[in-house]
N, C-alpha and C positions, 0 to 999 in steps of 0.2 A: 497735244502738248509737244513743245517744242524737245523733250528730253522724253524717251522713251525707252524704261530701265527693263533690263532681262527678266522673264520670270523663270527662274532658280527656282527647282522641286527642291523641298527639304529634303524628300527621301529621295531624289535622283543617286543610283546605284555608282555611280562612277564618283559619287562621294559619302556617300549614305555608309559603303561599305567599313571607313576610314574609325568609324564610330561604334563602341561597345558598350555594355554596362559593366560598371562599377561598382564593386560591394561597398559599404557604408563605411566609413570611417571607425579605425577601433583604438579607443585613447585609452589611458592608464586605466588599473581595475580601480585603484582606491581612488575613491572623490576625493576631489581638492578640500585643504581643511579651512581656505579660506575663500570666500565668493563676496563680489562685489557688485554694488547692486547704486548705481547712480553715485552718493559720494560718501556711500557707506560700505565698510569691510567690516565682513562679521567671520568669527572662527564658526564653524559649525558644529551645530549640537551635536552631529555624526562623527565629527572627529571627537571630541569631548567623552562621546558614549563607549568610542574603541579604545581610547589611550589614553583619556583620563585626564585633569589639567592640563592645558595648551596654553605655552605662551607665546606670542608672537613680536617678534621686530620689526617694524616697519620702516625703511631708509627711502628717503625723497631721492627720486629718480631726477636728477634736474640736469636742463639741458646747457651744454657749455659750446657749442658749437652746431652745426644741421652735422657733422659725423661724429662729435663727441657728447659723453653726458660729462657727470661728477655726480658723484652722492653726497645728500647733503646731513639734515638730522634726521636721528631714531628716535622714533618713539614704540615703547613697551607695552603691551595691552593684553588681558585675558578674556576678552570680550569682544567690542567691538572698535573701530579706532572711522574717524573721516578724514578724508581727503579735503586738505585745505592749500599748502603751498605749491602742489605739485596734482597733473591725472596719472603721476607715473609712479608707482615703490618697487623696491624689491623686499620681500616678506621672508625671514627666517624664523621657522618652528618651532620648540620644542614641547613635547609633550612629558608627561608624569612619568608616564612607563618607559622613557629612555629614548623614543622614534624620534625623527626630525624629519619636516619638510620645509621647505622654498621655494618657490617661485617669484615673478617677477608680474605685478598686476598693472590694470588699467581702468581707470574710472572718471568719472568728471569733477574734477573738484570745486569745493564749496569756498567759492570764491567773492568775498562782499563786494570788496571795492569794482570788481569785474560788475558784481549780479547791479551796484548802481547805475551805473552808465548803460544798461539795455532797459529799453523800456519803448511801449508802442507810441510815447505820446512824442520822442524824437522823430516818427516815421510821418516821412511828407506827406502832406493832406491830399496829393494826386495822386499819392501809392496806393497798389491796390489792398494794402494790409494784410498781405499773406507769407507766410514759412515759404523756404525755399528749399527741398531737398533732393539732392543730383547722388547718386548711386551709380558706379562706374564697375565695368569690368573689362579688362586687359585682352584684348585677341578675340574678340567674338562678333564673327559675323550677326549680321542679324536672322543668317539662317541657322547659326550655331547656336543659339542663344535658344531658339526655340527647340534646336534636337537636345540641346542638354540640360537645357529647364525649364520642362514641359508645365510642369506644376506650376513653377511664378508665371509662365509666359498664361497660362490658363487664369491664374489667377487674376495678373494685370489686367487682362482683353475681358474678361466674364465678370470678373466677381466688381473690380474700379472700374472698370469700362475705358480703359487709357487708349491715347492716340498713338498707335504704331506706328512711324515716321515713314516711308514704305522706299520713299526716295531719296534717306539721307548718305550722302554721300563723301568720303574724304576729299581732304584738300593737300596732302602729302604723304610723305612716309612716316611713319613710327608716329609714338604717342605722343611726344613735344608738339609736332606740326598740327597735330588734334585739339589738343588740351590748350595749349598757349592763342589759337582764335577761341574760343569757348570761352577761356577765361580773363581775356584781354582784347579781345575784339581787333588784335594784329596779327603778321605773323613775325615768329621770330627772327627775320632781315627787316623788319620794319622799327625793332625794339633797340634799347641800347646792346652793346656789344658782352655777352655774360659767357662766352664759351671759356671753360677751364682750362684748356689749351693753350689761350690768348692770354696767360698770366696775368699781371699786373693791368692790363689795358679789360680784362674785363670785370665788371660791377659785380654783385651778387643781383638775383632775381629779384631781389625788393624794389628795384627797379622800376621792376612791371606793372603797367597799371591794371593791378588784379579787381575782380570784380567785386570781390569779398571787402577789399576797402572801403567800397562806397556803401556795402549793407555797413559796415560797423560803424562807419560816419551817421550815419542816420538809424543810429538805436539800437541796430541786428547784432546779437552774440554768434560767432562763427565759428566756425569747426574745418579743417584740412583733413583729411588722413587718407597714408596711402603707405601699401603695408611691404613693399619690396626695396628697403635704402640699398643695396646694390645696385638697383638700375632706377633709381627714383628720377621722376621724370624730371625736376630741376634742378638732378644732384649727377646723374651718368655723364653726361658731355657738360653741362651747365654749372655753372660755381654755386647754386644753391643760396639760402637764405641766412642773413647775418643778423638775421633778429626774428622768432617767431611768424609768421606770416598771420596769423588769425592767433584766436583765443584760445580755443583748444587744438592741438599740433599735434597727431601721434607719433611723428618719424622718433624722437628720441624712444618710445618703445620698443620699436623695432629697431633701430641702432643696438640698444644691449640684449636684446631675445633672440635676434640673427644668429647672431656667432655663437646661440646655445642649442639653436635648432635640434641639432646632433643627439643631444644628450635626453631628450624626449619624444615620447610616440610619434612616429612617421602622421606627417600634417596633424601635431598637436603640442600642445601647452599644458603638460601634466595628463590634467581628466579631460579638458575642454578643446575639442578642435580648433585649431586657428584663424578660422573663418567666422567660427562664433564670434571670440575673442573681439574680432574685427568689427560684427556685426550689432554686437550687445555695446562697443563703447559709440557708434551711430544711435542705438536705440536711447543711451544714459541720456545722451546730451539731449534728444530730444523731452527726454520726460524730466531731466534735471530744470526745465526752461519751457516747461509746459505751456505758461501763460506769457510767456515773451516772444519779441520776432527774432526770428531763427534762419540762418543761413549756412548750410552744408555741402560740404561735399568730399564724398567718399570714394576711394577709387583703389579696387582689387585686384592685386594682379598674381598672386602664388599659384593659384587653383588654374589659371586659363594662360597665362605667358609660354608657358612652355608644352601644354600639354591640351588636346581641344576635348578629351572626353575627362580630365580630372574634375572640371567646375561641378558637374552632374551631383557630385557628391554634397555640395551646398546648395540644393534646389529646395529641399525640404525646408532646412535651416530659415533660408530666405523667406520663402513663405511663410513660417512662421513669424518672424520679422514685421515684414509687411501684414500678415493680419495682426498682430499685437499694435501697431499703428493703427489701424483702424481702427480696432475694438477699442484702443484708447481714444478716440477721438481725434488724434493728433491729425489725419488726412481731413478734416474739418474745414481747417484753414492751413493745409499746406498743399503747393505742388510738387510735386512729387515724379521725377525726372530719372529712368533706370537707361542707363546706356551704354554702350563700349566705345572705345575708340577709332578701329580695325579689326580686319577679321584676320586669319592667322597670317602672316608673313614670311616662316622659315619651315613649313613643312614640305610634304609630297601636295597634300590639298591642293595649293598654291599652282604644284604644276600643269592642273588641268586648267580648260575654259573656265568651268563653273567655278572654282577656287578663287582664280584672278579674279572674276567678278565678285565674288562674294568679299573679297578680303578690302574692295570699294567700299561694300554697303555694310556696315556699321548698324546694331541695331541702337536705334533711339526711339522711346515712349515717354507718351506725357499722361498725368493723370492730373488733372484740374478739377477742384473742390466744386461741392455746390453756392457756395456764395459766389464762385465766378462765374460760371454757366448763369444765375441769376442776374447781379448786379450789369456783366458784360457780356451778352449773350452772343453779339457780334464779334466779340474776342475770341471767345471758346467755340461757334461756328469758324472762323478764319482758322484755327490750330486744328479743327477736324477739314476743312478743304485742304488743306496743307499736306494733308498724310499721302497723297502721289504727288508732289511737285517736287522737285529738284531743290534739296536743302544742303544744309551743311553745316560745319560746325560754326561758321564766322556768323549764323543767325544766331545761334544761343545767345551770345551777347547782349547785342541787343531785346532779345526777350527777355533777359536777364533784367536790363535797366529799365522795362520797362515794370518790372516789379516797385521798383523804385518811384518813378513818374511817370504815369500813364497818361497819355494825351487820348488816346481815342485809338479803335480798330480804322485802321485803311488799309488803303491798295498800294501795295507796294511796288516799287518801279524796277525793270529788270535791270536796268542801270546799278544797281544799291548792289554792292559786296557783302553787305549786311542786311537782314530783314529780318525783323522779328516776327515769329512765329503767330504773334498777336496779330500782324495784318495778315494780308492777301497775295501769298507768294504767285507770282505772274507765273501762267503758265507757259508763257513764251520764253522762259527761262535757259539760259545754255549753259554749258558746260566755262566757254569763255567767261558770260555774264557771270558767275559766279566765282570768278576765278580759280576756279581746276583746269590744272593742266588734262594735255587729251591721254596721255600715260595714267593718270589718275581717274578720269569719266568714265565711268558706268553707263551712260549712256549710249544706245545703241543708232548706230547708222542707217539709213536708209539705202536700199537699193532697188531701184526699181528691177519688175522681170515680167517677161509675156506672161498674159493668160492662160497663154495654150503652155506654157512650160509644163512639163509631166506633173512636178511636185507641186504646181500650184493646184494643178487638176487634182492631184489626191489630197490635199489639204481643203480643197472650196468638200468634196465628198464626205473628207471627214467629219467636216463642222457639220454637214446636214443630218449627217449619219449619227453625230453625237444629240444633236437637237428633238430628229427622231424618238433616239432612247431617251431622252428623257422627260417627253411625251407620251411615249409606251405603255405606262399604266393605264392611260386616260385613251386609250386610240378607237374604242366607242365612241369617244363625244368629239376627239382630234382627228383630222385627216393627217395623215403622212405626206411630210414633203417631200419635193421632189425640187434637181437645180432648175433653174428654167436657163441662166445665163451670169458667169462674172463677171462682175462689171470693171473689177480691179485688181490689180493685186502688187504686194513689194514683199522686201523682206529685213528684217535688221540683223546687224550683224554688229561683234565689239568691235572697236575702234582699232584701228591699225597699231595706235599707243598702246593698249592695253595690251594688245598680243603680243609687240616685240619688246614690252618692259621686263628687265629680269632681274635688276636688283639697284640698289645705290651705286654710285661709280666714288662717290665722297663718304668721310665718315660723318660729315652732319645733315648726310638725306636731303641736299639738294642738286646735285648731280642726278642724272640715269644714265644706268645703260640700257640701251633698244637693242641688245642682241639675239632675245630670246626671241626662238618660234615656236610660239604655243598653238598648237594645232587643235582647229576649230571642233566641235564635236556637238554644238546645238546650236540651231538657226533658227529664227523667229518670222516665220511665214504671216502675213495679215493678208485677209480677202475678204471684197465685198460681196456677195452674192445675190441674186432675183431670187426666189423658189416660190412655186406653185403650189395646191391654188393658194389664192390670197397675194399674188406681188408681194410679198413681205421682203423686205431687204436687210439685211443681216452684217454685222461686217466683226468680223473675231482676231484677234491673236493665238495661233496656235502654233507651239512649240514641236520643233521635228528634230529630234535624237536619229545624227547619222549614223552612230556605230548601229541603233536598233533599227534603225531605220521604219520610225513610228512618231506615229501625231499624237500630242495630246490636246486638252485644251481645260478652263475652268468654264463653268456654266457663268460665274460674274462676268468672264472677260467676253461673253456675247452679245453684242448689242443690235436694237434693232434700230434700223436710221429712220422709216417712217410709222405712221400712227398706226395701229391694229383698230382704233374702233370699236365694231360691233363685231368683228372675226371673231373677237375669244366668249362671246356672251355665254355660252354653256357653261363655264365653269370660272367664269369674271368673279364672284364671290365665294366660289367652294376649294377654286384651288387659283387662288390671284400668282404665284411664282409662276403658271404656265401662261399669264394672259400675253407677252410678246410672241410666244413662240406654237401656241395653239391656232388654227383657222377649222374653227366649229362646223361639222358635217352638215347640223340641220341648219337651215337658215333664222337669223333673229328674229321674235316674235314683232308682230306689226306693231306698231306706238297704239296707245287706247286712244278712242277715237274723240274728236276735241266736244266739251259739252258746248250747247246750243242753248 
């Protein structure tokens, strides 16, 4: 492949160290008196049992601006009350015996004139008729993602079987230069001019042509939420939106729960942590809209923006998330898209090698329903070749419209700036072709070096040495190899960009400055080798830590370049994972002898 990404240990110690655990989250003692549950608020029997008649206010949360709300009418209830003009209230208490509580809820509301206009029978008859839901989080490598939520990252790979991106890569700084190709298939110097800086001469975001317009032109009920309005991604430098963007909008919740943070449990909302909050008004809308087509997307950034071991704390949470999806049905007919944008950008991490690259590679998974693997089976193979090629955000897009009208799985040309993940991303793919800058490429350079270099010498010994053990159970029925000759070797290295990148030189992330010297500390040795007996030829990537001054390697990233044959026949059907790297002592049985 023409793009050749680092392989980053999760647990490598020069970053492994940076990361701890987290006790659980601890929110107020007394339960909330009031829970919401899709577009119904009910006071709870529990509050009722302690303090005896509860009556509650409900005031419509409504939006008057993307930084301003207004409250609109109250309504009074000893019971249960639904959400109809607004997904937003603010709730005041009182109870029989004199207490008071409030809070400030979030729900979906029960919307007629909204719930006529979705319906599948708008949805183009070349659509593929599936949900669409994108789950995002703020600063997570995709090696971070996996140190800090072991659990979803387990659950996604084993339990959904989702496609882990392996090679998706950024196309700038910060989360605008992310999120704006993803969700407009441009980037922001390609759009009209929306900087808040630029007064009067700039638009608001509506502008843009977001992708969610074109699901709700064709049937789809949509949903936005993104839970930090102080640096909201089309509200911090960008003028933001002058009329709701989608159907259901969180920002006006977070607009009046922000500036109360303070007065409730550290990362919580009375009894309920803020992450739930976040992750149960994703779950309403889907189960509010069970039987309709649905387009989401959700993007977290409290737990992971500032901090790379806080998210850890919503691993469970999530998970339970994601299985209540499933056990609902709802992963039936949706895909289902968990991602970040970048991995951290303002810490120490950052200052090593492995940091700079990581903070590249962004984690992206896709989880694709069985009616697609059915119906498109060439589609859902193309999204599993996909998971080493060189991607980016400017593909989502187009995979996106492709939800919408699908023409067919192909091959996609390395010319295209855009590809969906539906076809056949070329593996001749570069960094240029995709347009990344080389400050931004993950990908590693080639340099050729002698045979005889010492380090290649101890790397071709490693790989054999490693091949060995892990034949060494079996070394009855295996011969031990041995080198016979190298036949090759190089080594990659990051790009000259990535090492002297040190930060913005602009405040809108398109400027660099290349003054940093990031000093190198893993290098990516490849060799091909002969070994004995058997001529088998071998050729590995293996990783050399200079401070430890040590090789490692994975047993996947070993390949062998010619056929083994009848070499591995001892153990061909008892242990098939050893058949490239076995050459069987005794010789193969002769063929049975032909009948006459």
């Amino acid at each position: 492949m023409a793009c050749q990404h680092p392989i980053l240990d999760v647990k490598n110690p020069e970053i492994y160290r940076f990361f701890h655990h987290l006790d659980p989250i601890q929110c107020s003692e007394e339960p909330n008196w009031v829970l919401v549950k899709g577009s119904q608020a009910t006071i709870t029997p529990q509050a009722r049992a302690a303090h005896g008649d509860v009556e509650c206010s409900f005031t419509e949360l409504l939006r008057a601006g993307d930084d301003n709300n207004r409250r609109g009418l109250t309504t009074t209830t000893h019971d249960t009350f639904t959400l109809t003009n607004t997904d937003f209230y603010t709730v005041f208490c009182t109870a029989k015996d004199g207490k008071q509580w409030e809070n400030t809820i979030a729900g979906i509301r029960h919307d007629e004139d909204l719930r006529s206009m979705v319906t599948w029978n708008k949805v183009p008859d070349d659509a593929l008729k599936l949900n669409f839901l994108m789950l995002g989080f703020d600063s997570l490598s995709h090696n971070t993602f996996i140190r800090t939520l072991p659990k979803t990252y387990a659950f996604l790979t084993d339990t959904l079987g989702s496609h882990v991106m392996e090679g998706y890569n950024i196309v700038g700084d910060g989360t605008p230069q992310q999120l704006i190709p993803i969700l407009t298939g441009k980037t922001e110097l390609e759009l009209p001019e929306t900087r808040r800086r630029m007064g009067e001469q700039a638009q608001y975001v509506n502008t843009y042509p977001f992708i969610w317009n074109d699901f709700k032109k064709n049937g789809y009920v949509t949903l936005y939420a993104e839970d930090l309005p102080h640096v909201g991604t089309f509200q911090y430098r960008l003028r933001g939106f002058d009329s709701p963007p989608t159907d259901h909008y969180m920002r006006p919740f977070y607009v009046t729960t922000y500036p109360e943070f303070h007065n409730h449990p550290k990362l919580c909302l009375k009894a309920t942590p803020r992450h739930k909050v976040f992750f149960n008004y994703v779950y309403d809308f889907m189960n509010e809209y069970k039987k309709d087509p649905k387009f989401a997307f959700a993007f977290h950034g409290e737990l992971s923006h500032d901090d790379y071991n806080l998210v850890s704390v919503a691993d469970q949470d999530l998970v339970e998330m994601l299985t209540s999806l499933w056990n609902d049905g709802h992963l039936n007919n949706t895909i289902l898209v968990l991602m970040s944008d970048h991995g951290h950008r303002f810490t120490t991490i950052r200052g090593t090698q492995q940091g700079k690259q990581e903070e590249r590679l962004p984690f992206m998974s896709f989880y694709l329903p069985p009616a697609l693997k059915t119906t498109y089976p060439s589609a859902a193979d193309n999204v599993r070749m996909n998971i080493h090629r060189l991607t980016t955000p400017f593909d989502l897009y187009p995979t996106m419209q492709d939800i919408l009208h699908f023409s067919g799985a192909r091959l996609g040309q390395a010319t295209e700036r855009s590809i969906s993940l539906f076809s056949q991303v070329p593996a001749s793919r570069t960094c240029a072709d995709a347009f990344i800058e080389p400050h931004w490429c993950a990908c590693l350079t080639w340099e050729a070096v002698s045979i005889k270099e010492d380090r290649v010498q101890r790397a071709a010994h490693a790989l054999v040495h490693y091949i060995n053990t892990y034949t060494a159970p079996q070394r009855s029925l295996c011969h031990e190899l041995i080198i016979h000759k190298i036949t090759w070797a190089g080594k990659l290295l990051p790009t000259k960009g990535l090492l002297s990148f040190k930060k913005n030189a602009d405040v809108d992330g398109f400027v660099p400055d290349m003054t940093d010297e990031t000093q190198v500390t893993e290098v990516v040795y490849q060799v091909h080798v002969l070994t004995v007996p058997g001529q088998a030829h071998f050729e590995a990537s293996l990783s050399y830590n200079i401070r430890q001054d040590t090789f490692s390697v994975k047993i996947e990233d070993v390949s062998r370049t010619n056929k083994y044959g009848e070499q591995a026949h001892c153990i061909m059907n008892t242990f098939p994972n050893l058949r490239k790297f076995c050459f069987c002592r005794e010789p193969p049985p002769p063929p049975p002898p032909e009948k006459t």
